[in-house]
N, C-alpha and C positions, 0 to 999 in steps of 0.2 A: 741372510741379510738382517741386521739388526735394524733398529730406529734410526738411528741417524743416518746408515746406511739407503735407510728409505726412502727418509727424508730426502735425502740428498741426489739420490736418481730421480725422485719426481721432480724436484726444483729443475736439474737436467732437460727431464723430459719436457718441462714444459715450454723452456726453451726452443727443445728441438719442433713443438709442435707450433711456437710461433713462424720458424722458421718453413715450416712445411707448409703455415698459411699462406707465407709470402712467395712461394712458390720455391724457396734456397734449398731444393733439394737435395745439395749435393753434403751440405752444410749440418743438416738436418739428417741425415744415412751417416754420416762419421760419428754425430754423436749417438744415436742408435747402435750403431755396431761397437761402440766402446764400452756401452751397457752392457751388453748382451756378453761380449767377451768379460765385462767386470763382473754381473752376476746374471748367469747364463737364465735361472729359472724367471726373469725380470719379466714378467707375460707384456706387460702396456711396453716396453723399448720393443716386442718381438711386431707388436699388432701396430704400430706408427709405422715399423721399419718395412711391414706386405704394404699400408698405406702408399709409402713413397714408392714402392717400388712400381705399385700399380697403377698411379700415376706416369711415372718414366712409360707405363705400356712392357712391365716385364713383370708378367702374371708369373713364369716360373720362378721365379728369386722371391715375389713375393709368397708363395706355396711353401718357400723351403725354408723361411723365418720363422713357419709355426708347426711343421712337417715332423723337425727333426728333435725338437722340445714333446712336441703331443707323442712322439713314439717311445720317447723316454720315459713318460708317465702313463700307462697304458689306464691307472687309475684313476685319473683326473677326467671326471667325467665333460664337466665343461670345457676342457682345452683338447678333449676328443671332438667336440662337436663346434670350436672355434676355428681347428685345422683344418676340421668338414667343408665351414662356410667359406675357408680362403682358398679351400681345391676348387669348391663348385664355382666360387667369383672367377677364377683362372679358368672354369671351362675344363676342367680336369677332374669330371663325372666320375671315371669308376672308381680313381684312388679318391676320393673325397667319400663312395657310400662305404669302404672300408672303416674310416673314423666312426662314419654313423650308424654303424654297426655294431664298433667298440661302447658308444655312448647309449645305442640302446638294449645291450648287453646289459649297461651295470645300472641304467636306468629305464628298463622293461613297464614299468607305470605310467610313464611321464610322456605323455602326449606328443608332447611338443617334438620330447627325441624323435616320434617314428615318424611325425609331419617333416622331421627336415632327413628323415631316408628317405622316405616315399619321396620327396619334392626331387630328389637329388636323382634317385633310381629311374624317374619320370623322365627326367633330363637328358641321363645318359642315355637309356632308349632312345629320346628323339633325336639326341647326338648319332649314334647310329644309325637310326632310320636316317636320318640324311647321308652320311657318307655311305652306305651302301647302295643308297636308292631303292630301299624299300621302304617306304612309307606307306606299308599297307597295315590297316587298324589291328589286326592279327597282331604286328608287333609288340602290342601295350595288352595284350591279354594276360599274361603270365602277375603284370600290376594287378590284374580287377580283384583277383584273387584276395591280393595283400592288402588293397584299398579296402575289402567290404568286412575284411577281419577288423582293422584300423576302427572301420565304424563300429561295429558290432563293440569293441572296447571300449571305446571313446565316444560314445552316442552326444556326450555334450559339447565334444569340441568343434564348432562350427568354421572355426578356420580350415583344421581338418576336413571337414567335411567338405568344403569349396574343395580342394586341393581332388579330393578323389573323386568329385564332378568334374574336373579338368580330367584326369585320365578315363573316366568310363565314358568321356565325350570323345575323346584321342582313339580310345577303342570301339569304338561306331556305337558304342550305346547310350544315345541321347535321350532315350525317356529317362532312364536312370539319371545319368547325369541330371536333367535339367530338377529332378527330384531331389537331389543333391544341393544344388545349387539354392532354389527355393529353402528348404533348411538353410542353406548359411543364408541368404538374402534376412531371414528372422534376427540375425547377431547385432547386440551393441556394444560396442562401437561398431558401425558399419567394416561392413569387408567388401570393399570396392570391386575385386574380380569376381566375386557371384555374382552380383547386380550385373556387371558388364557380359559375364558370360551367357546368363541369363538374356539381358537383352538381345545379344548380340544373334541369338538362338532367332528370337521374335521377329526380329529384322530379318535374317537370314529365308525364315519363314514367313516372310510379308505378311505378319498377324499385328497389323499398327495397332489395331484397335487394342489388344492386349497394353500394348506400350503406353500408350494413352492412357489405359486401367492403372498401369503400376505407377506410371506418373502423379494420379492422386493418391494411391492407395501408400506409396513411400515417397509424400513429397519434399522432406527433407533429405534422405539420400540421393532421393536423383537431381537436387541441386549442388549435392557435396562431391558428386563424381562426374569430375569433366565431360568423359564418355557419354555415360548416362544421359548429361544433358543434349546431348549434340542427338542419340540416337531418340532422342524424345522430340526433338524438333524436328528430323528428317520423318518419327512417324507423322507426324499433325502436316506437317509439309505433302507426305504421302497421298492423305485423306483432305486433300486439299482445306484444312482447318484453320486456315491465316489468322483469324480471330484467335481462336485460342492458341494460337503458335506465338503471335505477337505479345498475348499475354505472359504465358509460359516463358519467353525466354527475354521479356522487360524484368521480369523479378529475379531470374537469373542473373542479367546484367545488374541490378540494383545491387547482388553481392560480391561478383567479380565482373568489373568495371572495362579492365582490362584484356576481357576475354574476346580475341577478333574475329571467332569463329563465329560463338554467340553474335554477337554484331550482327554478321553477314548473314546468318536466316532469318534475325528480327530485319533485315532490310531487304530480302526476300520477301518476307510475309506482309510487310509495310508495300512493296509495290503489287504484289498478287488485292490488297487490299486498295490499291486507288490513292495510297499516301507516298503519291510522290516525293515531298520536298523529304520528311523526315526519312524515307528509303535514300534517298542520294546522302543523308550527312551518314546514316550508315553503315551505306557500300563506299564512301569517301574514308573515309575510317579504315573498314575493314581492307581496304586495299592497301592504305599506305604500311597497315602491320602487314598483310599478305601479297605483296606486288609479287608473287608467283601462281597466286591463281584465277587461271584465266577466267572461270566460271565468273566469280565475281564481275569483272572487266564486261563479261555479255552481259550480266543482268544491270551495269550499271548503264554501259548503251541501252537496253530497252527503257529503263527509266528517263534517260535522258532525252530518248527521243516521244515518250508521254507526255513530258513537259515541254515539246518544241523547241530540245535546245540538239539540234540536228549536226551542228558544227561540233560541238562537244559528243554527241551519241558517235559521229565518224571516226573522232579517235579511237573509241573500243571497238570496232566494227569488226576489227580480225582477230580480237580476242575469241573470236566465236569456232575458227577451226580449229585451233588449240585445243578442243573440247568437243567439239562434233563428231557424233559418232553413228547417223543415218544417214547424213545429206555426202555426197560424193568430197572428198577430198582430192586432187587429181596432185600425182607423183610427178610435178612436171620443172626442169629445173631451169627457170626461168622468172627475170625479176616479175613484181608487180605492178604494173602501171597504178600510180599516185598522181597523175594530171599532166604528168610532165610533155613540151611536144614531140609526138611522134608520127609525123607527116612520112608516110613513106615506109615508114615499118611494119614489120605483119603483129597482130593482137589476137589474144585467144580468150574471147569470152565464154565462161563455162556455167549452164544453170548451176547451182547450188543449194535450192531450196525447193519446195514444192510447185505446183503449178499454178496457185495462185499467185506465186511470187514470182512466175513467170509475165504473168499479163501484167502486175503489178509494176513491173521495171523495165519492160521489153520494147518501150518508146525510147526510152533513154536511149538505145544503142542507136536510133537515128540521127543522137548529139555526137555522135565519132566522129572525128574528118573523116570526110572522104576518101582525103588520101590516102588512108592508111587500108593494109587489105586485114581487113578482119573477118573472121571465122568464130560461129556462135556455136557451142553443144548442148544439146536441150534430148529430154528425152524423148523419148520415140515416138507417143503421140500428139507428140508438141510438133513434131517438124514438117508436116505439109503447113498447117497456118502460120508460121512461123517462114517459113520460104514464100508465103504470099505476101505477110507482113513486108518483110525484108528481102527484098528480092537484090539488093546489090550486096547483101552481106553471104558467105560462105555458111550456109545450115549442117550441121553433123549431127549425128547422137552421139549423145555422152558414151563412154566406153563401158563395156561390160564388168559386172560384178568378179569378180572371178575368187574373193576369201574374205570369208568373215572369223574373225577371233569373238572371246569369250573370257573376258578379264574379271578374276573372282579372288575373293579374299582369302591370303593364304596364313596359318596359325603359325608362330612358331614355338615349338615345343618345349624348347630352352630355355626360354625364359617366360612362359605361360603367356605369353602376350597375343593381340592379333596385330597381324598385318597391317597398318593400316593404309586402306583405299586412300586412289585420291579422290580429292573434291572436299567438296564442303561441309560432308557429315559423315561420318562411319560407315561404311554397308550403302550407301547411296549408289553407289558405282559396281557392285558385284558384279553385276552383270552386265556387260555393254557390248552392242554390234560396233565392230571397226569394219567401214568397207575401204576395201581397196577396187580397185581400177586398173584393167588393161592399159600399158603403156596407151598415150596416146600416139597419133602416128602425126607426121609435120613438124616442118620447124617454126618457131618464133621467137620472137622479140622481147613480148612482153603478154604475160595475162593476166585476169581480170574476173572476178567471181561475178555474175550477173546483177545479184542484189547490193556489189557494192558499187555499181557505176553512178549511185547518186552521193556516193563521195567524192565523186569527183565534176558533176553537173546541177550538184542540189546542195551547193555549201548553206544555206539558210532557208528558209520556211517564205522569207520573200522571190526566193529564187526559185518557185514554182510557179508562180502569176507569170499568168501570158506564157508558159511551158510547158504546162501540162495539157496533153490533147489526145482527142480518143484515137482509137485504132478505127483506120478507115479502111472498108474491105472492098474490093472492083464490085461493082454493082450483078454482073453476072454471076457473081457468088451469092449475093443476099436472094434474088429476083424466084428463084422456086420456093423460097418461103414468101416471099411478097406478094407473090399469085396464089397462094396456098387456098382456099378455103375456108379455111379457119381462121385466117390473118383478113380475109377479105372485110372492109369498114361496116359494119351494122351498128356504130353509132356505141360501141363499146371500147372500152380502154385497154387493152390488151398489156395484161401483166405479167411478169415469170416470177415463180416461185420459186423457192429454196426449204430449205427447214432443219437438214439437218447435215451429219458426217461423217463419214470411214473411222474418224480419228477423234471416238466421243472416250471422255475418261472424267474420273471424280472431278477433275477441274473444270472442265471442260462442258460436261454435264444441262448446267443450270442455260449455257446458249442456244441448247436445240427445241427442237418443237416435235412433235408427230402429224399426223396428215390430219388428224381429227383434230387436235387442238388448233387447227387453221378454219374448221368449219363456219366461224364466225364470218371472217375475213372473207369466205367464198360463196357465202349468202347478201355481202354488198350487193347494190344493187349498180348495173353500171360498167361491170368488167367482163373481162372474160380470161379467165388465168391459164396458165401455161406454163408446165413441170419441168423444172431447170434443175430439180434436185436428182443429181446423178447415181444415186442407189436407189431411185424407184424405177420400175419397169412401166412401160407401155402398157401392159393388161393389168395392173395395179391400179395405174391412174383410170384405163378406164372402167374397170370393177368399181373404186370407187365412185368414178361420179355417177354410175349406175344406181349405188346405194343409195347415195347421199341427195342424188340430184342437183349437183352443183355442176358450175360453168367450169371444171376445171380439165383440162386436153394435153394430150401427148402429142406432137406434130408425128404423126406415120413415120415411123423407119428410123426416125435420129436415133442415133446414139449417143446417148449423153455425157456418159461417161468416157469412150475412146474417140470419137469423131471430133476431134475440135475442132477443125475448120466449118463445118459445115454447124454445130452446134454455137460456135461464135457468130456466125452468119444469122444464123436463127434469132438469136440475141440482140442482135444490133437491131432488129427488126422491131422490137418490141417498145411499149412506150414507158415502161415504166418497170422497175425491179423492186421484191421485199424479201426480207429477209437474213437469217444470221450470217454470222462471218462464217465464207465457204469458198473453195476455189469458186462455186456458181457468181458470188457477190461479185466476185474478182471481177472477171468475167464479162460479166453487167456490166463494172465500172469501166472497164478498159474502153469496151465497145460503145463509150459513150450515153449508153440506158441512163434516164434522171433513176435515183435507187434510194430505196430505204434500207441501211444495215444496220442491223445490231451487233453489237462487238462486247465481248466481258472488260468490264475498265482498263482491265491492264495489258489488253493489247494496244500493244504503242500504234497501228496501223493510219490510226487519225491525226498523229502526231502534236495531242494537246488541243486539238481542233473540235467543233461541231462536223464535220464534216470529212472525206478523203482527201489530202492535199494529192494523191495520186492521180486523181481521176478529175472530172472535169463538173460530175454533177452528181455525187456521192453523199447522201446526209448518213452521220451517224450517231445511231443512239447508243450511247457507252450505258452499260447495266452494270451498276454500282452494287459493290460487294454486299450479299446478303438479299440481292436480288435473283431474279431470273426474267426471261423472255415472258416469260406467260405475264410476268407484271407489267408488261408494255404492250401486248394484243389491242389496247382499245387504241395508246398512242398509234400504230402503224394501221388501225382502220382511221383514224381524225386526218393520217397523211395520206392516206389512198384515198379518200373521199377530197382533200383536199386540192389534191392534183389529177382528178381525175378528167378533167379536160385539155388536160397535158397531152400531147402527139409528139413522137420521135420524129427528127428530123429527117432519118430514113424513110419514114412511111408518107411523110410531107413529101416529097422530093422521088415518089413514085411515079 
């Protein structure tokens, strides 16, 4: 090809490449092939004409446009290792390490040859390992081999070096790898798959704190790699670190703007922090980029109903089984009742949340018509007080567990990438319980998840005045603790305590107490308390007041934890409740007790309120981020001395 002949296929080509931008494929492949037939070694007509074809979605046509030129020149070392990159783009591993084999044949020096065999040989292993179904790490050992020679040559090539952390990670050996990787994480320009690998390690291994470390320690690449960022929020998220999670991914968002993921854990860390409005514009935000995940949808309901905007929290309300993966999901195929009337039909209300969220919502079922025959499932030691509660409604237990899965990130090896989980950050979801449920047995009309019956009797926050009312229990139920001894009047206020719970974690944390950090509280003068926290035992509480010499009592024989009926009984007897958010609080509230609760800001349970709109005489102190309980001990002695000439209506009415 002389000059003008040069000249005059590029003018061609670039035609053709206008045409390929406009999508004229067919247009753009005629004048390619006229090239190619005009002067066959034309390398740019061969590499447009795999372009289009790869495009059309015909990986082999485009393999055989550089196939059959690179085998003609066995010595062209670069069009050895161009034919390489258009086998392995086609997924056509083994003839693609043949080129790179020729290429690093006649360029045995050059790094970069053996990084695109290794990457290719890597490939087609995992290409294998999948179609045979062996994906046991055994398979990538014959690689570590060729990987640690690679290094041993190439000690400075840090691309390289990721690449062979990827396979000594393939072949189960993670300290090496992760050693690997850390050397390329050193490279500049950044190399975004060691950092991600790396990371992804950290997470995998629930070591946030580390993540957090490399967060400062590389703060400019972990804002350059998307991943990176997401896995840097989910650890501070983890370590419940809102503060600096909010900070961390504002300055994120300051460089990409656009980013909805970012959004959606700075509006996360905005409501775990008590910033309702700026958490809603947000998760407002991040939804209309992501209207496919649901995650978002529940945390915008929680925020929604922190700000008492209860009509709007309603809409997201069933975003939440989308995503739930402890509370029962029931397999049952039957519409959902939305308000519509159903006089006359059968309804199947099913607990779906915990037991405080039982007492929490379990009046509401007395707003059903009548007419209709409804059937409630609650679990097991929910259902004597619950058939007392409810004596015209049908009581069941929820059905039994019978399989839980175990959903985890899976690598794929072909193209070095991972899986990604769903949800809102990488590795967030590795690992989650799905329960299922025994068929249930019965027919119906329509069901109804217990905590959403106030979407359909509680459209507004005025729509609880004059509705909400406590749980009244037959008087022969309360009457053996009313006679009790210890309940007998000496001119003392009888209180039940709480303090802590089953279900304490990094978030969670700062709302509980211990039994001695209440010693204050049970040296008042005036009371006489009463253990309503269901992980202390009867010989604890009385070991303790032994020690301590305080008024505090176990009533003989309750079980606190399984008896509810008879532990509700006990409750309603009482004049006065304190204490963090706990089923015990619940409990309290339902049955009426005036109560002091403290709640971490961002549970919506107060709905934007000083108080429970659930219950009837519920105060709550919200503990604002950066707080804890213990900063509020003297507040809940100023209100027990305040009301300490308070009397339940139960014990009036003895």
């Amino acid at each position: 090809m002389n000059r003008a002949e040069k000249k005059r296929a590029e003018k061609e080509l670039k035609a053709a490449q206008k045409l390929f931008n406009a999508a004229s494929y067919s247009r753009a492949a005629e004048i390619c092939h006229h090239q190619i037939q005009t002067y066959p070694d034309f390398l740019p007509a061969r590499e447009l004409l795999a372009e289009i074809y790869f495009a059309l979605s015909k990986p082999h046509e485009a393999s055989a446009t550089m196939v059959d030129l690179a085998i003609k020149n066995p010595d062209d070392i670069e069009l050895q290792s161009k034919a390489g990159r258009t086998l392995q783009r086609a997924k056509l591993f083994s003839d693609a390490v043949t080129f790179f084999q020729n290429a690093v044949t006649k360029a045995p020096t050059d790094s970069q040859k053996w990084a695109d065999l290794i990457a290719c040989m890597y490939a087609a292993t995992a290409q294998e390992s999948r179609q045979t179904g062996n994906a046991s790490p055994a398979s990538f050992t014959p690689l570590v081999t060729l990987g640690k020679n690679a290094l041993q040559s190439f000690p400075e090539d840090l691309q390289l070096c990721a690449l062979v952390g990827d396979i000594f990670l393939a072949a189960g050996l993670e300290n090496a790898a992760i050693l690997c990787f850390e050397r390329a994480m050193k490279a500049s320009p950044v190399i975004p798959e060691a950092h991600i690998r790396w990371l992804e390690n950290r997470l995998r291994n629930q070591a946030y704190e580390d993540i957090v470390a490399y967060s400062e320690k590389h703060a400019d690449a972990s804002l350059q790699i998307p991943a990176a960022r997401r896995m840097i929020g989910a650890s501070l998220d983890h370590l419940a670190l809102f503060d600096k999670e909010e900070t961390y991914l504002s300055r994120a968002l300051a460089r990409f703007p656009e980013d909805a993921q970012l959004r959606a854990g700075r509006g996360r860390a905005r409501m775990f922090l008590g910033k309702f409005e700026e958490a809603l514009e947000d998760l407002n935000k991040s939804i209309r980029a992501l209207p496919e995940q649901a995650g978002l949808k529940y945390e915008r309901n929680l925020v929604q109903k922190s700000l008492g905007n209860i009509a709007q929290a309603a809409k997201d309300e069933y975003a939440r089984f989308e995503i739930q993966t402890q509370n029962p999901v029931l397999d049952l195929d039957v519409p959902h009742w939305k308000g519509e009337a159903i006089e006359g039909k059968r309804l199947l209300v099913w607990s779906d949340q915990g037991i405080g969220d039982v007492f929490k919502h379990v009046q509401l079922m007395k707003e059903i018509p009548s007419e209709v025959q409804t059937t409630l499932l609650s679990r097991k030691k929910t259902l004597d007080l619950l058939r007392v509660i409810l004596p015209e409604v049908n009581i069941q237990q929820l059905p039994r567990q019978v399989e839980t899965f175990q959903l985890e990130d899976n690598r794929d090896h072909a193209t070095g990438k991972a899986a990604a989980p769903a949800g809102l950050f990488p590795g967030k979801q590795q690992k989650r319980l799905i329960n299922k449920y025994e068929k249930v047995d019965g027919d119906y009309d329509y069901q109804i998840p217990l905590t959403c019956l106030y979407t359909v009797f509680r459209p507004s926050l005025r729509s609880f005045i004059d509705k909400t009312m406590a749980i009244r229990l037959p008087h022969e139920v309360m009457k053996p603790f009313l006679e009790h001894e210890l309940m007998r009047d000496n001119g003392k206020t009888k209180v039940g305590l709480a303090w802590s719970s089953i279900k304490k974690n990094r978030l969670t944390d700062r709302n509980y107490l211990s039994l001695e950090d209440l010693l204050p509280i049970l040296r008042l003068p005036g009371f006489d308390f009463f253990n309503l926290q269901y992980s202390a035992s009867e010989e604890e509480i009385q070991a303790f007041r032994e020690e301590f010499e305080v008024p505090i009592y176990h009533i003989p024989g309750l079980d606190i934890n399984d008896d509810l009926l008879n532990t509700a009984a006990f409750t309603a007897c009482l004049d006065l409740f304190a204490g963090p958010a706990n089923s015990s609080a619940d409990m309290a509230g339902a049955m009426g007790v005036k109560s002091y609760r403290m709640d971490l800001v961002h549970l919506p349970e107060n709905l934007g309120q000083q108080f429970i709109p659930w219950y009837e005489d519920q105060f709550c102190r919200s503990i604002p981020w950066g707080k804890t309980v213990h900063d509020y001990l003297d507040d809940m002695s100023d209100w027990l001395l305040q009301n300490r000439d308070h009397r339940s209506i139960v014990r009036q009415t003895n």
